[in-house]
Backbone as CSV, one residue per row, in Angstrom:
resi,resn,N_x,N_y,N_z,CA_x,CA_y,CA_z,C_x,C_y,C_z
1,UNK,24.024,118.216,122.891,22.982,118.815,122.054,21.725,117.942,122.088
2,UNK,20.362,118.410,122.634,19.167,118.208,122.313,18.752,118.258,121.019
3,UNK,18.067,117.152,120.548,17.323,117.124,119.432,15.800,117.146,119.633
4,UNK,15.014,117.827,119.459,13.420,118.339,119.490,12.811,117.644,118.240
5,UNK,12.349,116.564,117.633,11.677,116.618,116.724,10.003,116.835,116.618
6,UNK,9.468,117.930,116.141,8.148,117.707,116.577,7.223,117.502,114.908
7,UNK,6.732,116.519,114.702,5.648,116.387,114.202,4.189,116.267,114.205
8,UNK,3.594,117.499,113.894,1.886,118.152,113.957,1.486,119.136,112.960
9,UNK,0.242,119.059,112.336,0.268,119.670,111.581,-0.743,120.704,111.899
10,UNK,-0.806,120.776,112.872,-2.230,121.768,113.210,-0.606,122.963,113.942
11,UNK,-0.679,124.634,112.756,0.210,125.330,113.153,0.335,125.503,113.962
12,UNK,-0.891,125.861,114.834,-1.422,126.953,116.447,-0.492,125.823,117.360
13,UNK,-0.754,124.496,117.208,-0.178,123.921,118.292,1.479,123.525,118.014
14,UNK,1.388,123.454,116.821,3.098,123.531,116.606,3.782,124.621,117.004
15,UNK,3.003,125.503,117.081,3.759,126.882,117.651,3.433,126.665,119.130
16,UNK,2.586,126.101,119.607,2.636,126.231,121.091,3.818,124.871,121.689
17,UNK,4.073,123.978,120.821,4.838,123.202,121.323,6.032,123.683,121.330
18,UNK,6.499,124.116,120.146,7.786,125.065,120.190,8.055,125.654,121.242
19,UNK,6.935,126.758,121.786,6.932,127.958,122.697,7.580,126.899,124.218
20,UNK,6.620,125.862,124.516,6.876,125.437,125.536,8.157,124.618,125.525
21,UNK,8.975,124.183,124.572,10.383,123.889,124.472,11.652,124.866,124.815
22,UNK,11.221,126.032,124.335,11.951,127.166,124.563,11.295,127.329,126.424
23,UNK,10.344,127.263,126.688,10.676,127.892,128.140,11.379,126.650,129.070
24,UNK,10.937,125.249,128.577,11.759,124.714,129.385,13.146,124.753,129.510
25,UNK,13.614,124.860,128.282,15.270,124.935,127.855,16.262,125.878,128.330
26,UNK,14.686,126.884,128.601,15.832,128.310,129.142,16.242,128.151,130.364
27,UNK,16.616,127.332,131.353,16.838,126.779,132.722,18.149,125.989,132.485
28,UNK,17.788,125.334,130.958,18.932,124.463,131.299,20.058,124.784,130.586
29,UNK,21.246,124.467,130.737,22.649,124.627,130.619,22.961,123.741,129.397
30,UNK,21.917,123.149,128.447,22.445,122.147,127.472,21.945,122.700,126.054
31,UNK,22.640,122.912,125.319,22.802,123.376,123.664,21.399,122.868,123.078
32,UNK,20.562,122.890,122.645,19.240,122.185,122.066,18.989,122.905,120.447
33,UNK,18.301,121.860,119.801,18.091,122.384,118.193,16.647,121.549,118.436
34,UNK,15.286,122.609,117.566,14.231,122.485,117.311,13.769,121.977,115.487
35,UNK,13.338,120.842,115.572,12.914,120.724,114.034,11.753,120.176,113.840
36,UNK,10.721,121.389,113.590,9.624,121.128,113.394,9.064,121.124,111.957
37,UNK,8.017,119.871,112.080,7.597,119.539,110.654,5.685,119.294,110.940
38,UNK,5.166,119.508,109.867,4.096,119.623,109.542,3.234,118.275,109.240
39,UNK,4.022,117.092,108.517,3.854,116.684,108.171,4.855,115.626,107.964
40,UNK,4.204,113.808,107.620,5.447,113.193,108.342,5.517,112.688,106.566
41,UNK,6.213,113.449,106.289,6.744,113.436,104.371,7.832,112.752,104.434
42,UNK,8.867,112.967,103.263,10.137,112.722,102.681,11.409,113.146,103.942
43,UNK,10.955,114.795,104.187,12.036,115.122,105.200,12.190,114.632,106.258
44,UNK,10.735,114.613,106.901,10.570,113.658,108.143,11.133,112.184,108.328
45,UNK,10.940,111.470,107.382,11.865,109.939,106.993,13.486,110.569,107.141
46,UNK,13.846,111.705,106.635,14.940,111.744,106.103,16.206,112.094,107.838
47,UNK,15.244,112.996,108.657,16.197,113.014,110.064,15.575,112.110,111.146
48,UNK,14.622,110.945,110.405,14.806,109.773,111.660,15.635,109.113,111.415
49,UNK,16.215,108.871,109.957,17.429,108.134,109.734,18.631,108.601,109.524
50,UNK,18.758,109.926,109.946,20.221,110.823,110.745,20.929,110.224,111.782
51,UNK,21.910,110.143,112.004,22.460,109.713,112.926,22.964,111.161,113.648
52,UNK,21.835,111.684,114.345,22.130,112.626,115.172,21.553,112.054,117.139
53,UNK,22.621,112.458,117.845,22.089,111.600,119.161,21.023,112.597,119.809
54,UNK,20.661,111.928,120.953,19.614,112.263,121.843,18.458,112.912,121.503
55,UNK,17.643,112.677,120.315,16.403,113.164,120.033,14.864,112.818,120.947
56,UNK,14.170,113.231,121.055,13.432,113.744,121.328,12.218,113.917,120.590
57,UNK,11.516,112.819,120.363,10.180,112.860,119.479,8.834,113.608,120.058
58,UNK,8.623,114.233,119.337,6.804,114.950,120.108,5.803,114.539,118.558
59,UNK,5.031,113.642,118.524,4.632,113.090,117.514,2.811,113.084,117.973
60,UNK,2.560,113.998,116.474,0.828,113.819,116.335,0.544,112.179,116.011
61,UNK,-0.771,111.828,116.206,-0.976,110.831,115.927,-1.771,110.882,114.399
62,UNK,-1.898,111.615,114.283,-2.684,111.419,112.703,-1.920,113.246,111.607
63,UNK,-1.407,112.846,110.868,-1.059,114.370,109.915,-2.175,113.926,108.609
64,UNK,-1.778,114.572,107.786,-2.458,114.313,106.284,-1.817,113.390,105.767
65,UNK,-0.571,113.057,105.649,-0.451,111.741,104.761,0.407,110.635,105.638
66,UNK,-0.183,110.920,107.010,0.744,109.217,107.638,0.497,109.600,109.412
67,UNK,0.609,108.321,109.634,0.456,108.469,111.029,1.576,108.564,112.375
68,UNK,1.050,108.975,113.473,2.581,108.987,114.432,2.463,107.677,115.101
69,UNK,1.902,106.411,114.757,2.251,105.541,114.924,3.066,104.681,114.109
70,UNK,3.147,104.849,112.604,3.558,104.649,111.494,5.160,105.211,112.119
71,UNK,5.277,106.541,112.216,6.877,106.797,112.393,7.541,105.993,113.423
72,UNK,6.313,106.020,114.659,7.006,105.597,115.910,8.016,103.965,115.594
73,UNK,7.000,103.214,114.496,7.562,101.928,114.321,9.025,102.201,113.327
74,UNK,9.030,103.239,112.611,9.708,103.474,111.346,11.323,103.832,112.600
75,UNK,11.001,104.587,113.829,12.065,105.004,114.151,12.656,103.535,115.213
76,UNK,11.836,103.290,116.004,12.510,101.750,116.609,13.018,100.171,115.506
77,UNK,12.934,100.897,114.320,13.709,99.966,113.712,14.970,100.255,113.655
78,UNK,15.625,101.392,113.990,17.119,101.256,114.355,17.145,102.168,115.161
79,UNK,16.559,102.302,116.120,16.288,103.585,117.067,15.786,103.359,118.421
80,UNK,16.738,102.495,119.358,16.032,101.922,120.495,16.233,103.332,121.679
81,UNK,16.975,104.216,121.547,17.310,105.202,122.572,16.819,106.366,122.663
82,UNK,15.967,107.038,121.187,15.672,108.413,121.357,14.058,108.295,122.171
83,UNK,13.438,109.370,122.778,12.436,109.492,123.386,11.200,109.958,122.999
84,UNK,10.416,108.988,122.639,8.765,109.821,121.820,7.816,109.749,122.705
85,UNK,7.594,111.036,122.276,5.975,111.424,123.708,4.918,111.574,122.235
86,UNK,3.417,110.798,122.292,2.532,111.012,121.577,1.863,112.044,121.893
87,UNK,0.877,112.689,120.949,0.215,113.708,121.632,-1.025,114.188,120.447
88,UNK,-2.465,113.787,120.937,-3.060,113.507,119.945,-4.576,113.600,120.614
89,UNK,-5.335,114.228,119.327,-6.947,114.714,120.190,-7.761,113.815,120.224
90,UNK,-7.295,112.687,119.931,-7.876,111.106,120.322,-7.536,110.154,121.037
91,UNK,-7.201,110.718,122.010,-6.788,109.632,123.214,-7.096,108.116,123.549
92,UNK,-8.470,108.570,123.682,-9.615,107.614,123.770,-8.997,106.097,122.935
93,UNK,-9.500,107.127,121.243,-9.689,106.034,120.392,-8.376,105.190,120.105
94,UNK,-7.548,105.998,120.184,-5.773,105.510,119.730,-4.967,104.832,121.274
95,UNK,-5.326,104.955,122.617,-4.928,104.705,123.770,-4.600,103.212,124.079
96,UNK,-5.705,102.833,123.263,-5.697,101.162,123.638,-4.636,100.006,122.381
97,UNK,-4.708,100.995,121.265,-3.709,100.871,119.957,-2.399,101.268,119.952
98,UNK,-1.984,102.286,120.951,-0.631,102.579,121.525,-0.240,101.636,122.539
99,UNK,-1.005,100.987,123.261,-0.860,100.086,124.688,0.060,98.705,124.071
100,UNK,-0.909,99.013,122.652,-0.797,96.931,122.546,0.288,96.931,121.755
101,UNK,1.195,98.326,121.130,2.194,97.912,120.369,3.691,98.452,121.447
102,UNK,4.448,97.566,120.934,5.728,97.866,121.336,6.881,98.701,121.193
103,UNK,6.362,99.966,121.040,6.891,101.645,120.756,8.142,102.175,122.089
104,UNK,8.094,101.009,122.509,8.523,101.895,123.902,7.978,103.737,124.061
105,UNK,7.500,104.095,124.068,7.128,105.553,124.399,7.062,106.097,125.390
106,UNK,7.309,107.081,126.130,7.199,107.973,127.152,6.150,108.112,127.589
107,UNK,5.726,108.754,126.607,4.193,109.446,126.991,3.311,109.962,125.959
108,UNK,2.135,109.779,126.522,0.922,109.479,125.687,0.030,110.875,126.107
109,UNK,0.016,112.088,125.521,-0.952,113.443,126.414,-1.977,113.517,124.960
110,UNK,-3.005,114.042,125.888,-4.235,114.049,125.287,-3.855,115.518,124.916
111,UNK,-4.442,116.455,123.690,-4.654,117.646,123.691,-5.785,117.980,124.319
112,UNK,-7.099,117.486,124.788,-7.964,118.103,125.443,-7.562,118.198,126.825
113,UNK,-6.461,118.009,127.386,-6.290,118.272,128.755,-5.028,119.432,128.520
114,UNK,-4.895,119.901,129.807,-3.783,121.038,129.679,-2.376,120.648,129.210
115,UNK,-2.113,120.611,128.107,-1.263,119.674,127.427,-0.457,120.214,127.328
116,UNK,0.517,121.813,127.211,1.542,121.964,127.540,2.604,122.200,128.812
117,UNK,1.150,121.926,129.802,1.591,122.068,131.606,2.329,120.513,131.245
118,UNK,1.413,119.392,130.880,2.152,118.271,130.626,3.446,117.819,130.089
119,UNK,3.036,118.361,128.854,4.318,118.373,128.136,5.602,118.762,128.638
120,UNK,5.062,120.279,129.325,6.313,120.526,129.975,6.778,119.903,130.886
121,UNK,6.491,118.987,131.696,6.992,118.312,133.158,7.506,116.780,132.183
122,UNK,7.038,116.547,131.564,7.112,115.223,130.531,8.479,115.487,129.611
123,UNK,9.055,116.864,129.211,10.235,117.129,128.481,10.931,117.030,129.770
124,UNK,10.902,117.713,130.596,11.899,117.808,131.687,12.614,116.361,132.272
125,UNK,11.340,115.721,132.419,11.630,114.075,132.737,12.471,113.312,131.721
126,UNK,12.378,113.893,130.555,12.918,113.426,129.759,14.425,113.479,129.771
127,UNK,14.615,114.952,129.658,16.165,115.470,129.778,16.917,114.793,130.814
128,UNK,16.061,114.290,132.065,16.627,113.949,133.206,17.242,112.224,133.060
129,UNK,16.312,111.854,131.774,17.102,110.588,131.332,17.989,110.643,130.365
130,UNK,17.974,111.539,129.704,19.386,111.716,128.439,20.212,112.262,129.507
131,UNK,20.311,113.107,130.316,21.382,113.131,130.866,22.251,112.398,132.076
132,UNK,21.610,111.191,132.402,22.050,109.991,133.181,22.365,108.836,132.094
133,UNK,22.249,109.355,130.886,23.135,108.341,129.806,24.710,108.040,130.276
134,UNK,25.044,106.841,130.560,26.768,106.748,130.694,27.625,106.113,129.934
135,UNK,27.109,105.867,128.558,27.395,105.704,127.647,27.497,106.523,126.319
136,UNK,28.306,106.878,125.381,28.288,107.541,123.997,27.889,106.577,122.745
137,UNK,27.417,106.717,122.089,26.669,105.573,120.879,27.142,106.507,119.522
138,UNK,27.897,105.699,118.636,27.659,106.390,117.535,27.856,105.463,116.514
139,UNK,27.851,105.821,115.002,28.628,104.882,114.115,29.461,105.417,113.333
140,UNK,30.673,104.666,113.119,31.887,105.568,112.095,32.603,104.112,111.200
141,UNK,32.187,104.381,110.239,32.861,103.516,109.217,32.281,102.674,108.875
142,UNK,31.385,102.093,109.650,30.431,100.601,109.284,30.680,100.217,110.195
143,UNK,30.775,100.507,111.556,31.062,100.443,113.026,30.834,101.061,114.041
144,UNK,29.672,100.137,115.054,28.982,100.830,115.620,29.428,100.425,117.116
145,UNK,30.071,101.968,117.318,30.386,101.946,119.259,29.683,102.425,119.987
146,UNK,29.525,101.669,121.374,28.981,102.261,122.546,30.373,101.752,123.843
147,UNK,30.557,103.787,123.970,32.098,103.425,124.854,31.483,104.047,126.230
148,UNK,31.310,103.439,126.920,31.318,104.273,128.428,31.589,105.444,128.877
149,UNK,30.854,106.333,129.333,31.528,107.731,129.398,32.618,107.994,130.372
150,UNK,32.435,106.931,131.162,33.511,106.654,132.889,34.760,106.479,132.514
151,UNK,35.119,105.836,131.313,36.379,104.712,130.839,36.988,106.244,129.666
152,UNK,36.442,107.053,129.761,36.885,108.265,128.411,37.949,109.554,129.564
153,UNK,38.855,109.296,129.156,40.017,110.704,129.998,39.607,111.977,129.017
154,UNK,40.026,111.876,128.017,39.965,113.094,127.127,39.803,112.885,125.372
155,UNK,39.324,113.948,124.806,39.269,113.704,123.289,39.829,114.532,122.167
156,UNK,40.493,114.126,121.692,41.710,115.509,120.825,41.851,115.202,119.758
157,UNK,42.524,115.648,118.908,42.630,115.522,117.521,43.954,114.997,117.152
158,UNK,44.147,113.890,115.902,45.175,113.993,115.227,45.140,114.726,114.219
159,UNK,46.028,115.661,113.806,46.075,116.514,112.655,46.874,116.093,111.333
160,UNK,47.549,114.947,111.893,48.580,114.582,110.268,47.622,113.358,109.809
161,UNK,46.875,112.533,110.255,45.807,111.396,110.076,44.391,111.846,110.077
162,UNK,44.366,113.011,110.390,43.086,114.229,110.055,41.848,113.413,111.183
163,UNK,41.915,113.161,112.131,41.127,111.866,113.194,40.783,112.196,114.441
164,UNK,39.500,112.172,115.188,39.557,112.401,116.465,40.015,111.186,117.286
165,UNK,41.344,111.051,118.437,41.571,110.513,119.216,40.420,110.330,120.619
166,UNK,39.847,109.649,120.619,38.862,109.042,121.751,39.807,108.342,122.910
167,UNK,40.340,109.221,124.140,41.394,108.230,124.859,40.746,107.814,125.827
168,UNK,40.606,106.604,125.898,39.995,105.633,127.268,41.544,104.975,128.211
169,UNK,41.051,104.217,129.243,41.876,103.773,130.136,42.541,102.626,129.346
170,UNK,41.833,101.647,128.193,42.285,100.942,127.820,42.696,100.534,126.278
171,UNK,42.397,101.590,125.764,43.082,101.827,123.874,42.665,103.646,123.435
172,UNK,43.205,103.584,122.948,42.702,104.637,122.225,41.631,104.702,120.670
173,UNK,40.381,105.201,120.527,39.911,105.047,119.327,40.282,105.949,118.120
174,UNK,40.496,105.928,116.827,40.617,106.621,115.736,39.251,106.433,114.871
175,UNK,38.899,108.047,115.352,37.208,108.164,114.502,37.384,108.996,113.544
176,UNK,36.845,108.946,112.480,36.647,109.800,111.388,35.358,110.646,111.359
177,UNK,34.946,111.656,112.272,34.435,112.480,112.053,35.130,113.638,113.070
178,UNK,34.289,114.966,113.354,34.936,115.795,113.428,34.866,116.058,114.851
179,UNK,34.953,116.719,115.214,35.080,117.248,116.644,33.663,117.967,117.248
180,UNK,33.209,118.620,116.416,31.835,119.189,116.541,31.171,118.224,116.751
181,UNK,31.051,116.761,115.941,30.014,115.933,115.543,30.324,115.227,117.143
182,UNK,31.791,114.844,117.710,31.570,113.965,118.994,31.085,114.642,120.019
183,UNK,31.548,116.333,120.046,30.716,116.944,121.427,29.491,117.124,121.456
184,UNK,28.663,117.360,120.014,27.572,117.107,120.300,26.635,115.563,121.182
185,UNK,27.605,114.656,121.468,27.260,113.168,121.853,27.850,113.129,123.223
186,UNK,28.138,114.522,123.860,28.729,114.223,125.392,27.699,115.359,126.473
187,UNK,27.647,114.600,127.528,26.637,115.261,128.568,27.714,116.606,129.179
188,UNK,27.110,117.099,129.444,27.883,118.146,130.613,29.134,117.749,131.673
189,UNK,29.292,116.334,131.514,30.546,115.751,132.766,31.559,116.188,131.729
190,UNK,31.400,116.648,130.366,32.857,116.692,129.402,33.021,118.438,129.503
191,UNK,33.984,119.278,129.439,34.643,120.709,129.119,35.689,120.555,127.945
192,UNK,35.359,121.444,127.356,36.536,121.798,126.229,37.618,122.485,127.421
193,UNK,38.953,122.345,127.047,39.925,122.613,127.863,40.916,123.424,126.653
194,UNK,40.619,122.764,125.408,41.452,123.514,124.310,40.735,123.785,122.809
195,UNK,41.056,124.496,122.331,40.555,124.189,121.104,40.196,122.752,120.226
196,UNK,41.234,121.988,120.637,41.548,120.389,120.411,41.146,119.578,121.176
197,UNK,40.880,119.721,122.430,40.917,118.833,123.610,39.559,118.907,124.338
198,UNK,38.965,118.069,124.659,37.879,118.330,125.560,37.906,116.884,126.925
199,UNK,37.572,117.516,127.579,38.549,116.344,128.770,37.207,115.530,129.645
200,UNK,37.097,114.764,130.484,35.969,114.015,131.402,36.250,114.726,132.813
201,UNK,35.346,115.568,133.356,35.874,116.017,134.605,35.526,115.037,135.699
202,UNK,35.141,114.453,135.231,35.015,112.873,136.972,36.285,112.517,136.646
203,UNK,37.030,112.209,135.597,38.223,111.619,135.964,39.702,112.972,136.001
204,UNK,39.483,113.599,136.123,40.471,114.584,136.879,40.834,115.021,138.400
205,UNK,42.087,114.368,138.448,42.610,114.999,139.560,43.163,116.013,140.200
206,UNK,43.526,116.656,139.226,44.019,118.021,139.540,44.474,118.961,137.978
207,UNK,44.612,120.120,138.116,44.730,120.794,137.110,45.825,122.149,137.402
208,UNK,47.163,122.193,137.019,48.130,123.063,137.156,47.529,124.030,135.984
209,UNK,47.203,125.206,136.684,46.803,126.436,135.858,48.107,127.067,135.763
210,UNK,49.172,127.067,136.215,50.459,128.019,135.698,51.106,127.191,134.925
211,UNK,50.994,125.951,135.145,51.909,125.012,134.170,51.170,124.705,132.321
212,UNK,49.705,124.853,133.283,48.748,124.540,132.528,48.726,122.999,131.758
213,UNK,48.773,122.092,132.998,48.557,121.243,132.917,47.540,120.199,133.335
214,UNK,47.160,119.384,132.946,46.001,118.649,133.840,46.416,117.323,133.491
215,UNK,45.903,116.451,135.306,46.083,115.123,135.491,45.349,114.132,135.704
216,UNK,45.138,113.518,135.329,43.938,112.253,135.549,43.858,111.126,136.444
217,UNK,42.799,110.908,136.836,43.035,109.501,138.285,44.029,108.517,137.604
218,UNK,44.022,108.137,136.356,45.066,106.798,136.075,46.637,107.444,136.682
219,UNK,46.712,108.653,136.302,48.337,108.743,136.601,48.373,109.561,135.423
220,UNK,47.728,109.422,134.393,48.262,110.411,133.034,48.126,111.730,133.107
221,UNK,49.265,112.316,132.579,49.072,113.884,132.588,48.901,114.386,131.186
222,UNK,47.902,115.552,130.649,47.869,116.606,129.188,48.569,117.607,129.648
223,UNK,49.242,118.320,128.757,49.531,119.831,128.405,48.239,120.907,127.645
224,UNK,47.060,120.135,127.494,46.436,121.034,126.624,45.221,121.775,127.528
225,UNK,45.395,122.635,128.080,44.917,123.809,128.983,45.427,125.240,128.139
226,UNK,44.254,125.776,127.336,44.550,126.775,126.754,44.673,127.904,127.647
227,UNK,44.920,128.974,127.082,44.680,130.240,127.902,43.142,130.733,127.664
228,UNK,43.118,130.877,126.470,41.022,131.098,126.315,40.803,130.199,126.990
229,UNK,40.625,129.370,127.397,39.677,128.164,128.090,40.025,128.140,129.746
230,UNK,41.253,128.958,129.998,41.278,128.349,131.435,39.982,129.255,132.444
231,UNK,39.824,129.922,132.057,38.822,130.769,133.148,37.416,129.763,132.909
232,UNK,37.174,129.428,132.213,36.031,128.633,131.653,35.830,127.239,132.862
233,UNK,36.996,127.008,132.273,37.602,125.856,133.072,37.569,125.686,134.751
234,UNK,37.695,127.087,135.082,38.091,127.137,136.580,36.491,127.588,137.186
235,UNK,35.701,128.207,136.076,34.413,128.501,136.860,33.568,127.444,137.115
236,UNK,33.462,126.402,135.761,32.961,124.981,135.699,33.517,123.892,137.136
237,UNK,34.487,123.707,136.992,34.921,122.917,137.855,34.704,123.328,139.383
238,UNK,34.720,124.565,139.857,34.778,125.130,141.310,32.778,125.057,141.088
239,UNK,32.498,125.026,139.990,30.506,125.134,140.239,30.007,123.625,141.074
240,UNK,31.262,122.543,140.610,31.135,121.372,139.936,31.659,120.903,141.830
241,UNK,32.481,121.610,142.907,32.768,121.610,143.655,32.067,121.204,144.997
């Protein structure tokens, strides 16, 4: 799942930024959510300090009560991974004040130039780095993991400890959130295989559709190959071919 945050308060262009999110998105194959704000208020503070992954900042440089340099610092205080593109009708004056601080930022588009031809090639570039992420980042409990996506076989549920099982090559993790909340934090190399199960297809070796079983490069074998899921399963993987 894509996270879009856009803060601007001029409507016409909040609606044109929107517009041009939706046409890039429609190409791609990845789940995306849009949250646009007007203004960098209470709410705006309130989903930079969400722990939702792979966002996506599009930030005015000046609203009515705060600036998009003000957030940019507000979000790299615990926020070294999501991606902010500035975008602001003062290039000029703010260009040399974006240079000298340490925002890490993407990109810097002027609105007096064709700014959603930009934007759009500038989101795309973007996606192309959230999705060469090979790592998962999250926090659960007062504990903050970053597990490799290479080292992950599959992810399922315990139901009597109410827990998602995270199985790697070398322990297994017990997370307390839900199942929704971890697939939203996996690139396209992951398929749901069951209602419960969602598996790493780089590390699969083969997959018995009558047994309905699947096996993994270590040697380990699942049983959890649903029947809803196997056609799913078999179109993904032969695309993936």
């Amino acid at each position: 799942m894509i996270h879009f945050i856009i803060g601007e308060d001029n409507r016409f262009i909040n609606k044109q930024i929107l517009e041009t999110i939706d046409k890039v998105m429609f190409t791609e194959k990845t789940e995306y959510k849009k949250h646009p704000y007007w203004d960098y208020n209470s709410k705006f503070i309130e989903i930079i300090k969400r722990n939702i992954p792979n966002k996506i900042y599009i930030l005015d440089i000046e609203t009515p009560s705060n600036t998009g340099l003000e957030m940019a610092r507000k979000i790299r205080e615990k926020d070294i991974d999501s991606i902010i593109i500035f975008l602001t009708a003062y290039k000029d004056e703010y260009k040399e004040t974006v240079l000298e601080n340490e925002f890490m930022f993407f990109a810097f588009i002027s609105k007096q130039d064709d700014y959603q031809t930009i934007l759009t090639e500038k989101i795309k570039k973007a996606l192309q780095i959230i999705s060469k992420k090979k790592a998962i980042r999250f926090l659960d409990c007062g504990i903050l993991y970053t597990i490799p996506t290479k080292d992950i076989l599959y992810i399922t549920t315990d139901t009597q400890e109410r827990k998602i099982l995270l199985i790697t090559d070398y322990t297994t993790f017990k997370i307390s959130k839900s199942m929704t909340e971890i697939e939203s934090l996996l690139s396209n190399d992951f398929i749901k295989t069951h209602k419960s199960c969602i598996i790493n297809k780089d590390r699969i070796i083969k997959i018995d559709m009558r047994e309905k079983k699947i096996y993994f490069d270590n040697h380990e074998a699942i049983d959890l190959l649903s029947r809803n899921f196997k056609k799913n399963v078999k179109k993904e993987l032969l695309a993936c071919s």
